[in-house]
N, C-alpha and C positions, 0 to 999 in steps of 0.2 A: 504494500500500500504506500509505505514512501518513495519507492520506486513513479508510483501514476500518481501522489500527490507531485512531485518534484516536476511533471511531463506536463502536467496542468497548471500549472502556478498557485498552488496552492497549500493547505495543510493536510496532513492525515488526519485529524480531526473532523474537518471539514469534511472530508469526503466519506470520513466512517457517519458524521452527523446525517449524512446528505441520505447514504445507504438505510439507515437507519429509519429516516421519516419519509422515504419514498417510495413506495412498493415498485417503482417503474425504474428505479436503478439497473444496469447490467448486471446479470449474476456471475458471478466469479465461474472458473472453470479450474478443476485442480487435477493435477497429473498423476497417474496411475504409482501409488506410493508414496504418495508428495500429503502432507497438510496444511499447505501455504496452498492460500486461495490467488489465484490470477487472473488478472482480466483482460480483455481484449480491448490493448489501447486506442485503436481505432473505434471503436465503438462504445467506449467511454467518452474518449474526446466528443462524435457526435450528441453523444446525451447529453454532457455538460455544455458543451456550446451553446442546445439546444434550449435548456431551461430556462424556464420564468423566474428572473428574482425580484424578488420581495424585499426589501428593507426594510429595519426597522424602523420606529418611530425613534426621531430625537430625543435624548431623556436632559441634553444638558442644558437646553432652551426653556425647559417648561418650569414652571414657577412651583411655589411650596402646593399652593391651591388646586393646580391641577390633578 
C-alpha cells in the first residue's frame, strides 16, 4: 500500500481510509502464497482520478456560536 500510496501522491492512510468507506474501491488481488494484498495500479489510478471529493467544512473560520 505505500508502494500505490507513493504512485498517487498521497498517504496510506488515505487510501486505506478511502478502501475503507467505499464499497467501489479496487479489490486487491494477492499471489498464490503471498498475504500482501496488491493492486492493479492502473486501475486504481483510474478510480482515484475518477472520484468525487468532498471537502470539509472550514472549522477555523466559524465562530464560538456556530
Amino acid at each position: 500500500m505505500s508502494q500505490l500510496a507513493a504512485e498517487l501522491g498521497t498517504t496510506r492512510q488515505a487510501i486505506h481510509a478511502w478502501r475503507r468507506t467505499h464499497d467501489d474501491f479496487p479489490e486487491p488481488q494477492r499471489q498464490p502464497g503471498s498475504t500482501r494484498d496488491q493492486w492493479d495500479l492502473d486501475e486504481v489510478r483510474r478510480y482515484w482520478d475518477a472520484r468525487e471529493l468532498q471537502p470539509g467544512r472550514r472549522t477555523d473560520l466559524q465562530t464560538d456560536d456556530e
